[in-house]
Each structure stands twice: as structure tokens, then as C-alpha cells.
Steps between C-alpha positions, in 0.01 A plus 500: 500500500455264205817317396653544155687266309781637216851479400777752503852539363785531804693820528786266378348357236386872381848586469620213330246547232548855501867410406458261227287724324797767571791214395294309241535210673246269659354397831509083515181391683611126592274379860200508598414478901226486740460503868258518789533874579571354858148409513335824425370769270742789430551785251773494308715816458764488260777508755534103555796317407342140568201348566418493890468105494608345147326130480599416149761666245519333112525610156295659290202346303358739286454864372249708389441881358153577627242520206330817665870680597807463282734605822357226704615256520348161617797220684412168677674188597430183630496317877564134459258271663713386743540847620271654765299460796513889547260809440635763235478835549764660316717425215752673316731474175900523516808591234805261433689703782272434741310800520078533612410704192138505567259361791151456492272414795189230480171364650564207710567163295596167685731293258531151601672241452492156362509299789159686595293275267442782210750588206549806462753711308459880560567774264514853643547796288605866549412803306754795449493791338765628291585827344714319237474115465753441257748548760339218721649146351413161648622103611253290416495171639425269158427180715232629718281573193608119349357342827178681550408415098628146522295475827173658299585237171537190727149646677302539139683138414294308802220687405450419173740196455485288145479201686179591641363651173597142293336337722170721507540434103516168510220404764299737257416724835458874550623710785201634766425847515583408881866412440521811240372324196182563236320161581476445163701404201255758256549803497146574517451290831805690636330811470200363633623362776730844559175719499266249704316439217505117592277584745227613300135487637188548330300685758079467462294798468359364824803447671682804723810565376604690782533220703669265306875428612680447172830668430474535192261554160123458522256485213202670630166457408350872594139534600313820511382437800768320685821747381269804381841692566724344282268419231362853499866620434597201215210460356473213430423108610817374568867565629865424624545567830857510614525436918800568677559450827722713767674137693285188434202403345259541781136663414605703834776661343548847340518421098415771233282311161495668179274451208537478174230474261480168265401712155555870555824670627365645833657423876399586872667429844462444849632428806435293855608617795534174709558733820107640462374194296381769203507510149547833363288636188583343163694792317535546137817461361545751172659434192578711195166360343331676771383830555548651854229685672566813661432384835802263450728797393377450104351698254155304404503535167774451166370831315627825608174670508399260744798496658464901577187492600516185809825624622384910529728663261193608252179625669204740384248710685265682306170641632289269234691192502449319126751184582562255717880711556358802619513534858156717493603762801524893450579555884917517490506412855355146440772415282794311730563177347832530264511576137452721222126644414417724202279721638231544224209741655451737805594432829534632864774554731794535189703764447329599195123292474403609165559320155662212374811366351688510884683224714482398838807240658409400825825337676389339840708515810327277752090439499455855676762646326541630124636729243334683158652653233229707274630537117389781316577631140821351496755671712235651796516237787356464861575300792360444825483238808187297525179781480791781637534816340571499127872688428627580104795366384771742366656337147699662266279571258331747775752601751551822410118571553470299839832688599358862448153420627689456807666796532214688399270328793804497765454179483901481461775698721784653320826543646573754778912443538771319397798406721782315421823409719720221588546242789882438606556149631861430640696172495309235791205731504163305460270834466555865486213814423479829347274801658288613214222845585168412599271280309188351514552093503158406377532737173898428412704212340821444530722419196857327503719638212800281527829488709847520448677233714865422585764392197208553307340182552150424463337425864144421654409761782170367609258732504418884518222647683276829570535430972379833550365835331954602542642184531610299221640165561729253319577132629713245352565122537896522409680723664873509427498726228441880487165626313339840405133424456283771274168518546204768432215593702195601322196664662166574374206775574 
């Protein structure tokens, strides 16, 4: 079982915030305290009154509402230096009378102590949540927070001390970009020097590029023959290439170079994989000067006509093709790929393969896989899977025809009885039935009409179902209420 780390309010702490909220008064959190948990994990309940092996007990340092959660709220303190040599595991926050008002238990953390070699000051915190926070008031101890920021000022004050910068001024020097400094009193060379761009190369159109170890900017004479790649995607003679290696510059490390051309605004990328000593393809980089193929997830083109026709959504087929958009196909079942096509002649295998004027959508599934729709006059549509059998549509505008050409052809069943009733279920019960007369399952629904449910409150029952041809049967996730399910059985000839 995985362990779980949280905190939780004490039964006694509970009920003293239960009665402030009661009294108006408040509940003083004062200490914070942490212990070893005598050297292992537990859960905490809510029933301790102490910590099982208290370390440390001080003040508090600070408080926090939680950004996310208004009634959390966020408390933490802080374990001297000279404090430790123990493991926490638990912690826990306490009231000016002395009470554990909330504990909280931890992953493992070893706080040491000075005399171990390493300074270190350790701030635990504790989240609680609180149905009303403005009955929680705090201690906070003012001269914790004074130390750690006159420990951070004195640390930024060594750093950057005035008597180092006067004398930088005065031997006219610049700070290393080693020791955190530009290397150079421009600003220019400062950014230069920032973005490697001291280490600029100019590369020959003879030399390989790939090879070279600079970390850094190269100025690349490109050759036809030598980078066909790269120049192939630039277009032109020359460009930057910026290399940047993984851990050091060794020509047997994995780096990634990009490109930038010297005129235009065009880019590619690569990589090395210093594992399998391979460079990968050089890879265009696209831009919002560029326009993206549909193989790359583009359109192809910047006019919509175009547009329609390389991504599918506008297609012909006409028996005599006359432009370069008609698809030139009468046979229906040759049509798979997705879009729309006017159909503008004859054609076989549609649901109606005479005249013009009609629409075909083809929407594909998979590559064996697909779906027409067959337009005709308007409000007269067909569908069908792949070269399947074609079925009509019913719309509004011709329901009532579909509807009695059914009947007529038997094509439809009308009813053959009616039976209503209801299902009783009692308080605890998870399912209960009602014996209906004979029906066949495979021509009858079942219909639920409502229930009526104890004090009149509205309830979820689960579901109703049709078990048998006389069994109807009700079943219910909640069951401490009383319900009277309706329902209707329908049957059909």
C-alpha cells in the first residue's frame, strides 16, 4: 500500500474551532513542532494530543491563505541551525493553551545541524483546512523573518560589494562571463559574448560543418554539392549556423545546429545523436512568410480555391471531364478519398444515376472503410457504407410520405398493446419488479414515466428494464428512500 502524506485537524482542535465560531472568539495558533514519528511512517487520525516524539517546538514564522483555497490555510516556522541531527516525519501546530490543533505527517527529511559542516535552517510548513478562517488568529515570531532577510542582504552584499565594483572601475576591467559578468564593457560585446557570438567562424563551402566543434555561431559557406540539404531548403549561398552542444564541445557529442539564411528569412534544424554517431535530416523550420504543405499539416496554397481543392473539401466527377478539378469518374464506387464532388453527368452505382446538378460527400473512416451521402433536389438524401446498400433519408420536408410508404409496404409495425403499471421499491431495497402479461421482447420498448419518491424529493433510481416477456425490473444506486417507479410497455405487430 502506497503511503500518503496530509494534515488533519485533532478532535480537540475541531471543537475548539467549532466553539469560537459558536462564541465569536478566536483560536490563538502560537507553536509550531516537529518530531521523528519514533522513527517511522504513520497515519495520522485526528485523535492525538501530541506528537509521538517532539524534536523541536518554536514560534511561528509565517502565514498564508492558499491562492487556490480561501479555507486553507498555509503555516510554517523555522528550525534554527543549531537544531537537528534527526529525521522528520511529523509535525504539528499548537494554541496558546497548549493544545495540538492540527498534525500533519511527512516524507522523511534529515535536519542537521551546524556542527555537521552544512548550514542549514529548515522551514516546515503545514496545510489546514478551515471551514471559517477568520476564527483562526496567529503569533508570529517578528525576529525569525529579520534574521533570515538580514542573512539574504549580508549574502547579496559579498556578492556584489562596492569595494569590488570601484575597483573594477578604476583598473578600467570588466567582469568574465565565468565569474557572472558580460566580458565586455559594450553593450554590444556583452551580448555577443552572452549568445556565443564571439566565437564566430566562417565555415568554407569546402569545409564539413558537421564536424566542426565550436559552441557557438558559424558563418557557413554552403555548397551545392557539399550541404545539398541545407542549401536546397535556404536557398541560398550562405548561412548562420548556430551549434549547441548537450555537455562539452566534443565533435562526439550530441549537439542540434540550426540555420539561418544570410538574405532571406528561412530556417532548418537538426540533430546528432552522439550515442549512434548520426545526424538526422535537416528539417525546415516555418515561419509566417511561409506556406505549409499539406504533407506538413498545411494547406499548400493562400487562395481558397486552392485551398479547397489540395485539402479535399471541393471535388468534381463528371463523365467528360473539361478541367483540371474534375475528378473524371462516373463509377460511385471509385469515389473514397474525402470531399465534396458535384456530380455533373451520369453515373453507376448511385442512388439515382441520371442528370446533373447532385452532390456526393465522401467522409472516410479508415483506407477500407468509408461513408457517402448522395444530395438530390434539395431535401432527398442517401447514405450508405462504402459500396453497401444505398438507404433514403427521412427529413421533414418528406416525412409524412416516407412515414406512410411504410405503413403501406409493412415496412413499419404498429402497436399491438399498451401496458402501463408501477414498480414499488421499499426503504434499503436496491431492486424490485412488476409482472406485466406476455410480450414479445424483440418487438417492445419499455418507457419510464416518472416516480414519486419519499418527502417528495427528487432521486436517481438507476435504471428500468424489459428482464423478461412478464417481468419488469427497476434497480437503483441509493437506496434509503422509498420510490414508485412508472413505466409503460409498448409492443408492436
Amino acid at each position: 500500500m502506497a503511503t500518503t502524506y496530509y494534515a488533519v485537524i485533532t478532535e480537540q482542535g475541531n471543537a475548539k474551532i467549532a466553539n469560537a465560531i459558536l462564541m465569536g472568539t478566536k483560536v490563538n495558533i502560537t507553536e509550531f513542532a516537529v518530531g521523528t514519528g519514533d522513527g517511522a511512517y504513520y497515519a495520522p487520525t485526528g485523535q492525538e494530543t501530541a506528537l509521538k516524539d517532539e524534536k523541536w517546538r518554536g514560534n511561528i514564522q509565517d502565514y498564508e491563505t492558499d491562492t487556490l483555497n480561501t479555507n486553507v490555510l498555509k503555516i510554517s516556522a523555522i528550525v534554527p541551525s543549531d537544531v537537528g541531527g534527526f529525521t522528520v516525519r511529523e509535525m504539528g501546530v499548537f494554541d496558546d493553551e497548549g493544545t495540538l490543533i492540527a498534525i500533519a505527517n511527512c516524507p522523511p527529511m534529515e535536519k542537521i545541524v551546524l556542527g555537521d559542516g552544512i548550514v542549514s535552517e529548515f522551514v516546515p510548513t503545514i496545510k489546514i483546512a478551515v471551514s471559517n478562517t477568520s476564527v483562526i488568529n496567529f503569533k508570529v515570531d517578528p525576529t525569525a523573518i529579520i534574521a533570515i532577510k538580514a542573512d539574504i542582504k549580508k549574502a547579496i552584499d559579498d556578492l556584489s560589494g562596492e569595494e569590488l565594483l570601484a575597483k573594477m572601475a578604476a583598473d578600467n576591467s570588466v567582469l568574465p562571463v565565468a565569474n557572472g559578468g558580460t566580458g565586455a564593457n559594450t553593450a554590444k560585446g556583452g551580448l555577443a559574448n552572452l549568445l556565443g557570438l564571439s566565437k564566430l567562424a566562417a565555415i568554407s563551402a569546402a569545409t564539413n560543418y558537421a564536424d566542426t566543434s565550436i559552441d557557438g555561431v558559424m558563418f557557413v559557406s554552403l555548397s551545392p554539392t557539399n550541404h545539398a540539404g541545407l542549401y536546397a531548403l535556404l536557398g541560398e549561398l550562405y548561412a548562420y549556423i548556430v551549434q549547441i552542444f548537450y555537455v562539452a564541445t566534443d565533435a562526439s557529442r550530441s549537439r542540434i545546429q540550426i540555420a539561418h539564411g544570410y538574405i532571406n528569412n528561412k530556417m532548418a534544424t537538426r540533430y546528432y545523436n552522439g550515442n549512434t554517431g548520426t545526424w538526422s535530416s535537416w528539417q525546415k523550420v516555418y515561419t509566417d512568410a511561409d506556406v505549409i504543405p499539406v504533407a506538413n499539416g498545411g494547406t499548400g496554397a493562400t487562395d481558397s480555391s486552392t485551398i479547397c481543392k489540395n485539402i479535399g473539401a471541393l471535388q468534381r466527377t463528371s463523365i467528360s471531364p473539361s478541367t483540371s478539378e474534375m475528378l473524371g469518374e462516373t463509377d460511385l464506387n471509385n469515389v473514397k478519398s474525402c470531399g465534396f464532388y458535384r456530380i455533373t453527368s451520369s453515373n453507376t452505382n448511385g442512388p439515382i444515376t441520371s442528370g446533373n446538378g447532385h452532390t456526393l460527400l465522401v467522409i472516410p473512416w479508415d483506407t477500407n472503410t468509408y461513408m457517402q451521402m448522395y444530395f438530390y433536389g434539395g431535401p432527398t438524401v442517401y447514405i450508405r457504407v462504402s459500396t453497401g446498400a444505398w438507404y433514403q433519408i427521412i427529413t421533414e420536408n418528406n416525412l409524412a410520405t416516407q412515414v406512410q410508404s411504410l405503413l403501406t409496404g409493412g415496412s413499419v409495425s404498429v402497436i399491438k398493446s399498451i401496458q402501463r403499471g408501477t414498480v414499488n421499491l421499499e426503504n434499503e431495497q436496491y431492486s424490485a419488479t412488476a409482472t406485466i402479461s406476455a410480450v414479445d421482447t424483440s418487438k417492445a420498448v419499455i418507457h419510464f414515466l416518472g416516480g414519486v419518491y419519499e418527502n417528495n424529493t427528487l432521486q436517481s433510481f438507476g435504471r428500468i428494464e424489459l428482464t423478461n416477456s412478464t417481468t419488469v425490473s427497476v434497480y437503483r444506486y441509493v437506496r434509503n428512500y422509498t420510490a414508485a417507479i412508472g413505466f409503460e410497455v409498448v409492443e408492436y405487430y
